[in-house]
C-alpha positions as CSV (number, residue, x, y, z in Angstrom):
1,X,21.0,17.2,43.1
2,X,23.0,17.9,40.1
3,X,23.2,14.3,37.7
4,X,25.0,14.4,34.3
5,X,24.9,12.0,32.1
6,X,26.1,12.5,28.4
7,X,23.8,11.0,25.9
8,X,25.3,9.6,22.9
9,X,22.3,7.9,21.0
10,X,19.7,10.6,18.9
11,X,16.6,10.6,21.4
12,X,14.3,7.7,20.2
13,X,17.0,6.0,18.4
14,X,19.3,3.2,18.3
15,X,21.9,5.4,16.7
16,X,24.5,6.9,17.6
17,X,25.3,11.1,17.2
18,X,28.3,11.0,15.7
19,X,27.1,8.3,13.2
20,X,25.1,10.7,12.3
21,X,27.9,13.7,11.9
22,X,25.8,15.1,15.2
23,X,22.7,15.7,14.0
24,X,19.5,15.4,16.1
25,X,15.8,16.8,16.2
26,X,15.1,18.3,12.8
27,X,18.6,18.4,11.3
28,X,18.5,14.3,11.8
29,X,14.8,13.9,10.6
30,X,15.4,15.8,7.4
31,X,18.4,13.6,6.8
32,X,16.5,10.5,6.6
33,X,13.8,12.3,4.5
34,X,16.6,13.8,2.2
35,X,15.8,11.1,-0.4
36,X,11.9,10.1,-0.1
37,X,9.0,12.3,1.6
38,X,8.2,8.8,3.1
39,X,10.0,6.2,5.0
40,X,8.7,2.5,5.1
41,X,8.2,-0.2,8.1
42,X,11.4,-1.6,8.2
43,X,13.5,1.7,7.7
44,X,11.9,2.7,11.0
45,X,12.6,-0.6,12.7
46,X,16.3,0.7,11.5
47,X,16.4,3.9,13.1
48,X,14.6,3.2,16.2
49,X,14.5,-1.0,17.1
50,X,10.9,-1.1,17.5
51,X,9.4,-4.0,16.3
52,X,7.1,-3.9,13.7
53,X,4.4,-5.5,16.0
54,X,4.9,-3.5,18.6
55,X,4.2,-0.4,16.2
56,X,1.4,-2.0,14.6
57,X,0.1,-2.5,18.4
58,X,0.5,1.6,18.8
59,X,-0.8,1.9,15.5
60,X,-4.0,-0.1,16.8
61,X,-4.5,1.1,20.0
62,X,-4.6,5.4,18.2
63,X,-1.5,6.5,20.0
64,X,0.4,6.3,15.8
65,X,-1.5,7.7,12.5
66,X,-1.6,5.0,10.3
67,X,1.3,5.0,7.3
68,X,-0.1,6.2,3.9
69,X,0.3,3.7,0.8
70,X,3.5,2.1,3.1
71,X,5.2,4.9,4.0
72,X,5.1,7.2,7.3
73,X,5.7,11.0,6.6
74,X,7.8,13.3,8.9
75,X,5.6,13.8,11.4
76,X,4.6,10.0,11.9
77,X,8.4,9.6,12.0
78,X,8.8,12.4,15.2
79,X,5.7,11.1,17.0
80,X,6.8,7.8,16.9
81,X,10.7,8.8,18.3
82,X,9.0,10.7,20.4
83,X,6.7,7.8,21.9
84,X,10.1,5.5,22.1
85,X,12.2,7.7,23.7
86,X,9.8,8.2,27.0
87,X,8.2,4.5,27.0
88,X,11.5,3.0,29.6
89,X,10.1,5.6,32.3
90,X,6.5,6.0,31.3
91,X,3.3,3.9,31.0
92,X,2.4,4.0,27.4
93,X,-1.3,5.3,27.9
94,X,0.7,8.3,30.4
95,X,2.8,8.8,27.1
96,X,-0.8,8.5,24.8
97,X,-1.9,11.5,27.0
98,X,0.8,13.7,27.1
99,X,0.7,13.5,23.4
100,X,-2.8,14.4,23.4
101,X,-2.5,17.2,25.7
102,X,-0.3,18.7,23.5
103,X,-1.9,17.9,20.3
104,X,-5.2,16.5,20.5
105,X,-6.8,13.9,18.3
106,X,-3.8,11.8,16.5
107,X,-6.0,11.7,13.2
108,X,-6.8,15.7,13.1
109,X,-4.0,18.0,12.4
110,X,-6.4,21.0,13.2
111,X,-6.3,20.7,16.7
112,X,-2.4,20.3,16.7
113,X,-0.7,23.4,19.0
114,X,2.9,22.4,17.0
115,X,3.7,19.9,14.1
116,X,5.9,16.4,15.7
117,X,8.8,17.1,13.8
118,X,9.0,20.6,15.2
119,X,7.6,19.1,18.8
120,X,11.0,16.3,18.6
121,X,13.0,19.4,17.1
122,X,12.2,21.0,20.5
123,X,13.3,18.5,22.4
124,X,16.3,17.5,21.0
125,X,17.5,21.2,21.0
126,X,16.6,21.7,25.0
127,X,18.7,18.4,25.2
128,X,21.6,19.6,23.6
129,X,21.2,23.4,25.9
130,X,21.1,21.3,28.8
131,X,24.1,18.8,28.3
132,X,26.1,21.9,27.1
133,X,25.7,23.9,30.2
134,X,26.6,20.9,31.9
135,X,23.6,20.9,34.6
136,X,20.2,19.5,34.4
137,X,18.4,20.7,37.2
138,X,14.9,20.8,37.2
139,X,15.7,25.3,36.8
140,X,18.1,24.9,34.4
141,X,15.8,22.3,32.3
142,X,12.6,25.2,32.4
143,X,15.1,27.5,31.5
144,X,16.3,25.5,28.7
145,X,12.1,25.1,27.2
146,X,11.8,28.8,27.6
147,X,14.9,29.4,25.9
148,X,14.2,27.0,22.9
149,X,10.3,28.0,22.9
150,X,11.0,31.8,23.1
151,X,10.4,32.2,19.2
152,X,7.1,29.8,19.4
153,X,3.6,31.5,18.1
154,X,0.8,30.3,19.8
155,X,-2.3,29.4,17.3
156,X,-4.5,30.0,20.3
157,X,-3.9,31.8,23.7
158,X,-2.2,29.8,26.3
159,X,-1.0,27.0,23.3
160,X,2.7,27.9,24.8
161,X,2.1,27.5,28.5
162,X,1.0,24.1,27.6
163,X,3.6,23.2,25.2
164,X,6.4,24.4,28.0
165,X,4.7,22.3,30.6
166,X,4.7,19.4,28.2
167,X,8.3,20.0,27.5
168,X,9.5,20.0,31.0
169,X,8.1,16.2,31.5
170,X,9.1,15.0,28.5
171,X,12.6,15.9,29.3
172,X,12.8,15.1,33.3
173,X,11.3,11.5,31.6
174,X,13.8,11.3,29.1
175,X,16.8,12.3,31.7
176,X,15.1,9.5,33.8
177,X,15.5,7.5,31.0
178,X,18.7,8.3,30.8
179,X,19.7,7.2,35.0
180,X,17.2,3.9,34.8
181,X,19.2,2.7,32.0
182,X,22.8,4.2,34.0
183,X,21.8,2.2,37.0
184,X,20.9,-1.0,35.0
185,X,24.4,-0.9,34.2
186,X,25.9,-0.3,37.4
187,X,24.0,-3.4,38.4
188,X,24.8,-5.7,35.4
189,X,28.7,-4.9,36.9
190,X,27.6,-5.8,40.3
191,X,27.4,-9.5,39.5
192,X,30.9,-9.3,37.3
């Protein structure tokens, strides 16, 4: 089964791409950072529509760093896209684990196989392979991590066979995503 579905929002956003002359993953992140190295509360509620008590409840729970002095860095900024762009299709504590599997303890960098901002860069690229070939089969979406993970260094041996395994369920969640919230709107035109 072949589905495409052309994404116009950044992934974890409320915005739209061409808002944002196109930009996504890293291009997009450093954008917002162009003027600060930190980004406050409400600027995030402006780039993604999460509420601020529903981050503070992330924040809470460990599945968010805590900002320093007000202001989330890079990173912080990534994991959280990263977290809204998968909850519509996966538990939260599913999405708290994945994160973990790929990057361990959310309060010790050390153990991190691959910064978020990279991790969401990533993403966003094997998005962009895979809605430019025109086909997101489940081949053609490993193809597309391999491809975009081919330059990755491993910190410790098998660091990239976990990282692509991460990859490909982040994006079959976010391309499911993508159809729940395609078939919410075929229904809403049911009862038109």
């Amino acid at each position: 089964m072949n589905l495409q579905f052309h994404d116009e929002m950044i992934p974890g956003t409320k915005l739209k791409k061409c808002d944002m002359e196109n930009l996504t993953g890293l291009a997009f992140l450093k954008k917002v950072f162009f003027v600060s190295e930190g980004v406050m509360l409400t600027q995030i509620r402006d780039i993604s529509g999460i509420d601020s008590s529903t981050l503070q409840n992330w924040t809470k729970r460990g599945w968010v760093q805590n900002s320093r002095s007000k202001k989330y860095n890079i990173d912080q900024v990534a994991h959280i896209l990263i977290i809204n762009m998968l909850r519509s299709c996966m538990q939260l504590d599913h999405i708290a684990f994945l994160i973990q599997y790929i990057n361990g303890d959310i309060e010790d960098t050390s153990d991190d196989i691959i910064r978020d901002s990279v991790l969401y860069d990533y993403i966003c690229r094997i998005l962009t392979n895979i809605s430019e070939n025109g086909n997101c089969e489940l081949n053609s979406i490993i193809q597309a991590v391999q491809t975009v993970t081919s330059e990755y260094v491993e910190p410790f041996a098998g660091a990239k066979d976990r990282l692509e395994r991460a990859l490909e369920v982040i994006v079959v969640t976010y391309y499911s995503a993508l159809m729940k919230h395609h078939a919410d709107h075929l229904l809403e035109g049911l009862g038109a």
